[in-house]
Structure formats: C-alpha cells, structure tokens
C-alpha atoms as an extended CHARMM CRD file, in Angstrom:
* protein
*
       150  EXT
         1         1  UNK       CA              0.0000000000        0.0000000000        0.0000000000  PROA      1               0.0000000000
         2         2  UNK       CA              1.4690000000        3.4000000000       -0.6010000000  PROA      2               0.0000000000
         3         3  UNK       CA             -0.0580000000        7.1630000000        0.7670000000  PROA      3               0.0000000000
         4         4  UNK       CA              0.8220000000       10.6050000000        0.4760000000  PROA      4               0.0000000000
         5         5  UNK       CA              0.5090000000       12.3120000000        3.3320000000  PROA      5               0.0000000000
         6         6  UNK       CA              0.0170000000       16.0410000000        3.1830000000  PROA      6               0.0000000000
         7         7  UNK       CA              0.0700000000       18.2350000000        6.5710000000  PROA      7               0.0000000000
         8         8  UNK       CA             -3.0970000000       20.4900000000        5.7830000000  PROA      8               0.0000000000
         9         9  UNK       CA             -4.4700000000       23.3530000000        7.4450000000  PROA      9               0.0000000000
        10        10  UNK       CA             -7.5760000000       22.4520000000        6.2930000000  PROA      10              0.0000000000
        11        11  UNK       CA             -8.9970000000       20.0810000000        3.3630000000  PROA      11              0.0000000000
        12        12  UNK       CA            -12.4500000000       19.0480000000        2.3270000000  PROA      12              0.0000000000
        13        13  UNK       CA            -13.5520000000       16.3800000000       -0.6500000000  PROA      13              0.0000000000
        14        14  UNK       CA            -16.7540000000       16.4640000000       -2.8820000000  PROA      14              0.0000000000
        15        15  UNK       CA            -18.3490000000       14.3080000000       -5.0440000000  PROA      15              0.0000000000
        16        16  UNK       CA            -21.2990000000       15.5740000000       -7.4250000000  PROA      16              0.0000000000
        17        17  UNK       CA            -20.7640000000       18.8200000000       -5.7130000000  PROA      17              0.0000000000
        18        18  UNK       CA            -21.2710000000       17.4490000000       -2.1480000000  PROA      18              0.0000000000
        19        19  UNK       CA            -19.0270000000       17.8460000000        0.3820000000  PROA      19              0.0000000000
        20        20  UNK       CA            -18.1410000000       13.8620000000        1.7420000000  PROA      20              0.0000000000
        21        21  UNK       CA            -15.6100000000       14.4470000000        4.1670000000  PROA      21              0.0000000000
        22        22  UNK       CA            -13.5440000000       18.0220000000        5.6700000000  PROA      22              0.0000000000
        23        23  UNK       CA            -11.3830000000       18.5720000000        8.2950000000  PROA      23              0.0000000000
        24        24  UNK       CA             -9.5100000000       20.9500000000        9.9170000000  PROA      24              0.0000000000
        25        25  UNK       CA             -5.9870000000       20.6680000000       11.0210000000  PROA      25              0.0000000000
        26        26  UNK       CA             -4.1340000000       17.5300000000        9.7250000000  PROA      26              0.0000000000
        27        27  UNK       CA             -3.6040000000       14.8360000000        7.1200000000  PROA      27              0.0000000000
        28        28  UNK       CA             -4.9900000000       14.2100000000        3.5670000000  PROA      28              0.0000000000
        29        29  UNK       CA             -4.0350000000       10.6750000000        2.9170000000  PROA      29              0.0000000000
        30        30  UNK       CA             -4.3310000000       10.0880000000       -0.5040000000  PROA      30              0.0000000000
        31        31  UNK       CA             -4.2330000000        5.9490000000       -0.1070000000  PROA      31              0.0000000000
        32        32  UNK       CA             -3.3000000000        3.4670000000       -3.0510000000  PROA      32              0.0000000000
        33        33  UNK       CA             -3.8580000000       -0.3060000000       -2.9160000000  PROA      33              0.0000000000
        34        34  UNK       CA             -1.3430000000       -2.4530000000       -5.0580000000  PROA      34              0.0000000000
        35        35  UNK       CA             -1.3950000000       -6.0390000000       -6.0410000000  PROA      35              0.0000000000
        36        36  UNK       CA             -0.8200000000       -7.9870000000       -3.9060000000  PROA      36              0.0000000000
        37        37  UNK       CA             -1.5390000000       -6.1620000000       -0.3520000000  PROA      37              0.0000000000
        38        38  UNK       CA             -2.9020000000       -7.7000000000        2.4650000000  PROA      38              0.0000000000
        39        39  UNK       CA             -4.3100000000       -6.6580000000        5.8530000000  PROA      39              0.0000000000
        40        40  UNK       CA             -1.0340000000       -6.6890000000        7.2720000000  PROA      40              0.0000000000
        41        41  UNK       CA              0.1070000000       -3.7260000000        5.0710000000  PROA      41              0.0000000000
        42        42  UNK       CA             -3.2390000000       -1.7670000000        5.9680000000  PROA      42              0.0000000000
        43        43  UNK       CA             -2.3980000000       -2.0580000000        9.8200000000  PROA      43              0.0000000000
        44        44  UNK       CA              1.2320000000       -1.1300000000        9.3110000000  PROA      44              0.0000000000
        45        45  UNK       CA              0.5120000000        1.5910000000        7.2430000000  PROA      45              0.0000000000
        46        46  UNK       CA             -2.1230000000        3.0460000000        9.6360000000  PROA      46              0.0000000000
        47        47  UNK       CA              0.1740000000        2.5220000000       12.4640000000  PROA      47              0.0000000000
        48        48  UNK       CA              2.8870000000        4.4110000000       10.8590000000  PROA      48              0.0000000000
        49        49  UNK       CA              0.7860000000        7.2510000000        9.6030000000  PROA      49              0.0000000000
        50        50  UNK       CA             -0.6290000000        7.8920000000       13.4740000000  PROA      50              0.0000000000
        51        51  UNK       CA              2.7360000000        8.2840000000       14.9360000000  PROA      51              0.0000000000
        52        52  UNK       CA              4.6110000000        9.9550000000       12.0120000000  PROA      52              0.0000000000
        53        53  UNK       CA              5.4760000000       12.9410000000       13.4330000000  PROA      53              0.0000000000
        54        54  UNK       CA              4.9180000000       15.8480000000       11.0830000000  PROA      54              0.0000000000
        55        55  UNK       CA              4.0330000000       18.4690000000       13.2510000000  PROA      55              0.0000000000
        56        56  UNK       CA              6.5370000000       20.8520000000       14.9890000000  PROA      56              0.0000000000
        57        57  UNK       CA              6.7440000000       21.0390000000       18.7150000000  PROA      57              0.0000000000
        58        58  UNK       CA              7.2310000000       24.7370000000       20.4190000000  PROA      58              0.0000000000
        59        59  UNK       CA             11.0560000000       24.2440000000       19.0690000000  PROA      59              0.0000000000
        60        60  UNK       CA             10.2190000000       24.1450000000       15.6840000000  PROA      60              0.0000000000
        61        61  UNK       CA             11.0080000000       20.7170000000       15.1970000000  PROA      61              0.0000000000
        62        62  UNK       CA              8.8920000000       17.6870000000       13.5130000000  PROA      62              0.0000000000
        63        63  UNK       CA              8.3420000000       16.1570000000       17.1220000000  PROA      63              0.0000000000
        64        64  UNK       CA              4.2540000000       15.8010000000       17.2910000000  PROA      64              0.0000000000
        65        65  UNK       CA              1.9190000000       13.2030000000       15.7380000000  PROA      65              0.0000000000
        66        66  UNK       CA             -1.3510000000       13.7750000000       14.4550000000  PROA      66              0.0000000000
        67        67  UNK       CA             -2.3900000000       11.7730000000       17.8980000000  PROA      67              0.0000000000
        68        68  UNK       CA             -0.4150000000       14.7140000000       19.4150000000  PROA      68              0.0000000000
        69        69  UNK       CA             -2.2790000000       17.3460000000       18.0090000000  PROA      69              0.0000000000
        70        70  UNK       CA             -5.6870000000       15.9040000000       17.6740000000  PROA      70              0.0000000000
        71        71  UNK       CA             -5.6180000000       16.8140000000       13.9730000000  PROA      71              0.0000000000
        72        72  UNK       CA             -7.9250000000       14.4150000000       11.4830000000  PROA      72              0.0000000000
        73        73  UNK       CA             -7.5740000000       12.6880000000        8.8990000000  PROA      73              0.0000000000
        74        74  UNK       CA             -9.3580000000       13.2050000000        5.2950000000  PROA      74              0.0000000000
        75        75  UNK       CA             -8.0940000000        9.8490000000        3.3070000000  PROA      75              0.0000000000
        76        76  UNK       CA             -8.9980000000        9.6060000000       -0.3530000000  PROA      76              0.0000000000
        77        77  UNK       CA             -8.6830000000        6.5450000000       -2.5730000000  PROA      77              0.0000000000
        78        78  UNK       CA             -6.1120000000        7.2020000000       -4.8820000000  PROA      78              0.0000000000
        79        79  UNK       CA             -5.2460000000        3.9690000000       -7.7430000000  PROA      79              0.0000000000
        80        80  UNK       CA             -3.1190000000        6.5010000000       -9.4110000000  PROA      80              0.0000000000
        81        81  UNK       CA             -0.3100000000        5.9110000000       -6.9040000000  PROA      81              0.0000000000
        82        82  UNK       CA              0.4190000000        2.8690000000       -8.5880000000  PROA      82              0.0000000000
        83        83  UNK       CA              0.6860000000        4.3080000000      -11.9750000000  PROA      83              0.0000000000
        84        84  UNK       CA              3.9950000000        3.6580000000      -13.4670000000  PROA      84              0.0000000000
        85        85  UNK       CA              4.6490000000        6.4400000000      -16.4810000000  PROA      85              0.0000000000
        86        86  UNK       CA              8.3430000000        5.1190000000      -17.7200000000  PROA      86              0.0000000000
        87        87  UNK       CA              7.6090000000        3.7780000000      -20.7050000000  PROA      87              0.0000000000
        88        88  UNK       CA              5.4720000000        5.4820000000      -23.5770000000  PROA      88              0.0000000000
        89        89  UNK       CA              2.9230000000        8.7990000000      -22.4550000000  PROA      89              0.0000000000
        90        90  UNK       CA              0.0300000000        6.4750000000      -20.7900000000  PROA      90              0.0000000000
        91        91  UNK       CA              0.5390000000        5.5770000000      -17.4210000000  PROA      91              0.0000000000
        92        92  UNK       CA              0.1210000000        1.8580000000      -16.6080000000  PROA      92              0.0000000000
        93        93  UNK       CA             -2.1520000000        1.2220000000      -13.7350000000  PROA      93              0.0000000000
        94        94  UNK       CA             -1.8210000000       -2.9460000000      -13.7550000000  PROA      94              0.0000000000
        95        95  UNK       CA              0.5440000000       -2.8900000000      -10.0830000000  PROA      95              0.0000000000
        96        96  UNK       CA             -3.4120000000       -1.4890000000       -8.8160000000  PROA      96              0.0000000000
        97        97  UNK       CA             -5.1600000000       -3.8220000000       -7.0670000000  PROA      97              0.0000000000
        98        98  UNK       CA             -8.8880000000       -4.8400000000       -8.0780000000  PROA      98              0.0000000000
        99        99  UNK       CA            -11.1450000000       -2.7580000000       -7.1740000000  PROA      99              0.0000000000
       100       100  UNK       CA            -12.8890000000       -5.2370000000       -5.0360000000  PROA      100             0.0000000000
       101       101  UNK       CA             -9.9850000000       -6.0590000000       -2.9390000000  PROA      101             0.0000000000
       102       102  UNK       CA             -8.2790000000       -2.2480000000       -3.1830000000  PROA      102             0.0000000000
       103       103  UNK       CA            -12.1080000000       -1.1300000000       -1.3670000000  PROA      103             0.0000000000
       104       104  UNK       CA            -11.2350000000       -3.7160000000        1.6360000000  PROA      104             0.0000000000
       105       105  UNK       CA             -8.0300000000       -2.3640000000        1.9050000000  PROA      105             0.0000000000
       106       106  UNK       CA             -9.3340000000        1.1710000000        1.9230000000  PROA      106             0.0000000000
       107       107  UNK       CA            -11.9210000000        0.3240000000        4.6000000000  PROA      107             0.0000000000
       108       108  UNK       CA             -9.3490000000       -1.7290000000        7.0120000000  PROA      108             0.0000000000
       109       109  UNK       CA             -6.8380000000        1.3090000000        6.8060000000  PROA      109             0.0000000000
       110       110  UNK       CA             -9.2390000000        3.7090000000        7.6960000000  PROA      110             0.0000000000
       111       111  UNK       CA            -10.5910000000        1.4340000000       10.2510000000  PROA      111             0.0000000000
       112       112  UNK       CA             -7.1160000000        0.9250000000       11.6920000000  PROA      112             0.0000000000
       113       113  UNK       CA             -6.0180000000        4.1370000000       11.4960000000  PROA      113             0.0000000000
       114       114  UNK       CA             -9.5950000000        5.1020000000       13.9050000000  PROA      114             0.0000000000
       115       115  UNK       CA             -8.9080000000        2.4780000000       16.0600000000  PROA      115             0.0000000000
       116       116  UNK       CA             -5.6950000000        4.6620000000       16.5890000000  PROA      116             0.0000000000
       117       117  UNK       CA             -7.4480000000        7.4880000000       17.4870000000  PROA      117             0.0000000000
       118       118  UNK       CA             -7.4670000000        9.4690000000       14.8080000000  PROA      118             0.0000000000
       119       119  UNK       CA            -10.8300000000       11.2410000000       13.9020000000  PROA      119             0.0000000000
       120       120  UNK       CA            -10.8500000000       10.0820000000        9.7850000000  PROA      120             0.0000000000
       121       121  UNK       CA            -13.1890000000       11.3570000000        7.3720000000  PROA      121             0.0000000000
       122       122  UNK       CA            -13.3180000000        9.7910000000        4.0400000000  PROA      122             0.0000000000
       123       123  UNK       CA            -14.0910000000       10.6130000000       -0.1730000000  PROA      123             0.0000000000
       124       124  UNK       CA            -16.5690000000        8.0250000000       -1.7530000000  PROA      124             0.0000000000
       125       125  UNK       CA            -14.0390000000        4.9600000000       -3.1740000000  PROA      125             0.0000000000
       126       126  UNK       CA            -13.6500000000        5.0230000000       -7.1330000000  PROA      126             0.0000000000
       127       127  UNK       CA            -16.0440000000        8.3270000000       -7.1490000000  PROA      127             0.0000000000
       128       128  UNK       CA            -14.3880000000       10.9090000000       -9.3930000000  PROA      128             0.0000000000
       129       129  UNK       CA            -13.8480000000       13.4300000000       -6.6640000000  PROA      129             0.0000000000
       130       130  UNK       CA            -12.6450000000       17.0440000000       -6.3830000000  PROA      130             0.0000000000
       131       131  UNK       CA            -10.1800000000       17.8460000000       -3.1340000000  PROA      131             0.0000000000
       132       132  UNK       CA             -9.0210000000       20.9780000000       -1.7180000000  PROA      132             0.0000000000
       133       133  UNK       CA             -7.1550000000       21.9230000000        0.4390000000  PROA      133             0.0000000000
       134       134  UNK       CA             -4.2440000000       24.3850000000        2.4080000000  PROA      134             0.0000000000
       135       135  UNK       CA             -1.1920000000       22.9620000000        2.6440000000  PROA      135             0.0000000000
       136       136  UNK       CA              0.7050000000       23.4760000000        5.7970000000  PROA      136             0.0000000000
       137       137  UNK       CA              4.0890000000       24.0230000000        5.3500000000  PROA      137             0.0000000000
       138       138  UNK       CA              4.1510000000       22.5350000000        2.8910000000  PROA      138             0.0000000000
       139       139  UNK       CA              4.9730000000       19.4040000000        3.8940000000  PROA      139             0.0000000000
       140       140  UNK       CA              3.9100000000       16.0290000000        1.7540000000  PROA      140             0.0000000000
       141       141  UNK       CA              5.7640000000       12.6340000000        2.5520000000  PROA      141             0.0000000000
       142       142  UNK       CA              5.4640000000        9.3610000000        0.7930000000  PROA      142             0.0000000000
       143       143  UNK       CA              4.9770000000        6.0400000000        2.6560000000  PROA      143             0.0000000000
       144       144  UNK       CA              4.8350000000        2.2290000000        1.2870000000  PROA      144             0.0000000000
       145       145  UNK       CA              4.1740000000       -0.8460000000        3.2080000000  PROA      145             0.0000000000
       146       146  UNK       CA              6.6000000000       -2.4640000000        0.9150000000  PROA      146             0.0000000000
       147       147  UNK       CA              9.5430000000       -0.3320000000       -0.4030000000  PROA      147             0.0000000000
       148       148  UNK       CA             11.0570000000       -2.8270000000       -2.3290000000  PROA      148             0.0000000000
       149       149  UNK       CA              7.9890000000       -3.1720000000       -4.3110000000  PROA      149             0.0000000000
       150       150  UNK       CA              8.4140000000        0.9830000000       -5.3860000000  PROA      150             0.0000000000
C-alpha cells in the first residue's frame, strides 16, 4: 500500500458537488492499494501514519503526531499511486489492485487508522472526486508498506 501524506491546514472532498468528508488541522491521505496487499500492510501503514510525526513542537522541530495534536484525517482513494509512467505517455495502472480487494483495503486502513485514534473522514471509493485543500508548510511525505515493491 502506498499514501501521500500532506500536513493540511484544512482540506475538504466532494463528489457531485457534495461535500463527503472536511477537516480541519491535519492529514490528507491520498491511499493506493497495489497487487498484492494484504491486511497486514493496511495495519502497518495506519500505524505508521498515526505516529509519524509531522508536526513541529514549540522548538520548531517535527516532534508531534497527528495523535499529538488531535488533527484528522481526510483519506482519499487514490489507484493513481500505482501508476507507473516510464515507458510510452500512458501511465500503466496494472501494479493497482482490483477494485474489489483495493475497497477492503481502503476500509481496514481507515478502520485501523480510527482504532488509533485518529478522527478520519473519508471521499466516496472510485467516485471521481474534487479535493481541496491548504497545505501546511508545505509538507507532503510518501509512505509504502513495501519499499522494495516501489
């Protein structure tokens, strides 16, 4: 599984001009699902996106979690991570999962990543959807339950 976290100010997502999920201070997750991913990788990933610590503390330093600062989560469903774009103009999307399985994935990470704590609101999975939001910072990192797979 790969996201890309952004640290937001604020961030909101909309599908047929309906708002589906906002938030204030924190994360937009945009979360991809590859072949081969299992429930393990969900958890992991989850786990790893509560405690990343992208927030500075009163020294200015990236030394407070998203637990730390009660900030939310907005995570978005996002096949396009696994595009690959080296050969030829089209992307190829084949290291996606299914759409059946990426949805279970998508569900279990968000319901990991509540269990955590984190307050998560959600777009609609395989909606086309429009997302705003302020970056803070800005500050985007990349995560992948399986590097070697990248």
């Amino acid at each position: 599984m790969r996201a890309l976290i952004q640290r937001a100010a604020r961030a909101s997502v909309s599908v047929d001009g309906s708002v589906t999920g906002a938030i204030g201070p924190g994360y937009v997750v945009l979360l991809g699902v590859g072949c081969g991913d299992t429930e393990k990788d969900a958890e992991w990933l989850a786990g790893k996106t509560a405690e990343l610590r992208l927030f500075p503390d009163a020294a200015g330093k990236f030394d407070r979690s998203i637990l730390d600062t009660g900030g939310e989560a907005l995570v978005i469903s996002q096949f396009t991570l696994y595009g690959a774009a080296d050969k030829g103009r089209r992307p190829d999307f084949s290291a996606a999962a299914r759409p059946e399985q990426a949805r279970e994935l998508y569900e279990r990470f968000i319901s990991f990543l509540s269990a955590r704590g984190v307050t998560v609101r959600t777009g609609v999975f395989a909606a086309h959807m429009s997302v705003e939001l302020v970056n803070d910072g800005p500050v985007t990192i990349w995560l992948d339950s399986r590097p070697e797979k990248a």
